[in-house]
C-alpha positions in Angstrom: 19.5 43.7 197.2 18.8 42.1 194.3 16.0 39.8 192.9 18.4 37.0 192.3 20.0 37.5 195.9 16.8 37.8 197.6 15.3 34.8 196.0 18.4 32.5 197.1 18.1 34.0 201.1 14.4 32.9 200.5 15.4 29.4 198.9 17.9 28.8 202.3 15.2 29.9 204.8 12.5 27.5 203.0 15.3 24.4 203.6 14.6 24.6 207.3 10.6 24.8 206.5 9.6 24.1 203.4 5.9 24.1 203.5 6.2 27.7 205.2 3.5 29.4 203.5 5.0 32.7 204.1 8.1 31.9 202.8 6.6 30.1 199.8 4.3 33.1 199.2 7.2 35.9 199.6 9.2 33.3 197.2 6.6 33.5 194.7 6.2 37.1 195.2 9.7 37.9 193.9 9.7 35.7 191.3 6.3 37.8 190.1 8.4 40.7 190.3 11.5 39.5 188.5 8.9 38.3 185.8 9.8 34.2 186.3 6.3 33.4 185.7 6.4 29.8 185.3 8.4 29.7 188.4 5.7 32.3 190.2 2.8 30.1 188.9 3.6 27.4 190.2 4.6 28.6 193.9 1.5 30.3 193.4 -0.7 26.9 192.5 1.3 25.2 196.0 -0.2 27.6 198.3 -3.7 27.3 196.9 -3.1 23.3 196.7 -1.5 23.3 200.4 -2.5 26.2 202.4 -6.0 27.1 200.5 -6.4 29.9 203.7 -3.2 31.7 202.9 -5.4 34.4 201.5 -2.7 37.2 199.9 -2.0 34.1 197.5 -5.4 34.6 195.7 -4.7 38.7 194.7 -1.7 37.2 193.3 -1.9 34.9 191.3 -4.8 36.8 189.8 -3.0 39.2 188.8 -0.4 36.9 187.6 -3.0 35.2 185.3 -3.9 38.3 184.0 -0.4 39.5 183.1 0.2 35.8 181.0 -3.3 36.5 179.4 -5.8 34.4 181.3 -8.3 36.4 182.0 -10.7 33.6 183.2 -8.4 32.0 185.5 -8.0 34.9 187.4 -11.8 35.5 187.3 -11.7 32.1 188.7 -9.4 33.1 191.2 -10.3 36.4 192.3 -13.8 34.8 193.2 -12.3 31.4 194.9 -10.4 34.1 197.2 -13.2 36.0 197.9 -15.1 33.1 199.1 -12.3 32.8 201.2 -12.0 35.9 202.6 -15.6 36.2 203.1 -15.6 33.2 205.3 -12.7 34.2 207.2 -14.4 38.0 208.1 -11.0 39.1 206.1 -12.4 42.6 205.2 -9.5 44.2 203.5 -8.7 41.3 201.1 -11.8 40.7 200.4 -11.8 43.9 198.8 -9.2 44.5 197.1 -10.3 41.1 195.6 -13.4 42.0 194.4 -12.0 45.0 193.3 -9.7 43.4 191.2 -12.8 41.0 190.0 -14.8 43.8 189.4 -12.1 45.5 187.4 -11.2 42.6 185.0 -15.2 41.6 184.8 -16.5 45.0 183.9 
């Protein structure tokens, strides 16, 4: 299946919800991977806006700001999702966030 296909199957399921946060994640996740940033980004910025506990957003879209070049964006949101995480006894997130932190800060 391709990008483009699964992105549309996503856009039909997110018609019956639309503030899904899975869906809008997995939406934004394929737009990462067919490399429609602004369109990622911006799914991306909904789930931290709407659903700020939806942790697997915050890995993302740090890794999406560092792929577009801001690097302290996604220092910025590497630690916002480690706070996160922290507070939420989210172990495994929490580090592969601060591993990701660590690796961009050092």
């Amino acid at each position: 299946m391709s990008f483009t296909s699964r992105i549309e199957q996503i856009k039909i399921f997110l018609n019956d919800t639309p503030d899904d946060p899975f869906l809008i994640y997995a939406l934004a996740t394929e737009h990462t991977a067919a490399k429609n940033d602004d369109e990622a980004l911006a799914l991306y910025l909904k789930l931290v806006s709407k659903h700020p506990n939806y942790s697997a957003t915050y890995y993302h879209l740090g890794k999406l700001y560092e792929r577009i070049g801001e690097d302290d964006k996604a220092e910025e949101t590497y630690a916002k999702g480690m706070e996160i995480t922290k507070a939420n006894d989210e172990k495994h997130a929490y580090g592969e966030l601060r591993g990701a932190f660590e690796e961009l800060t050092f």
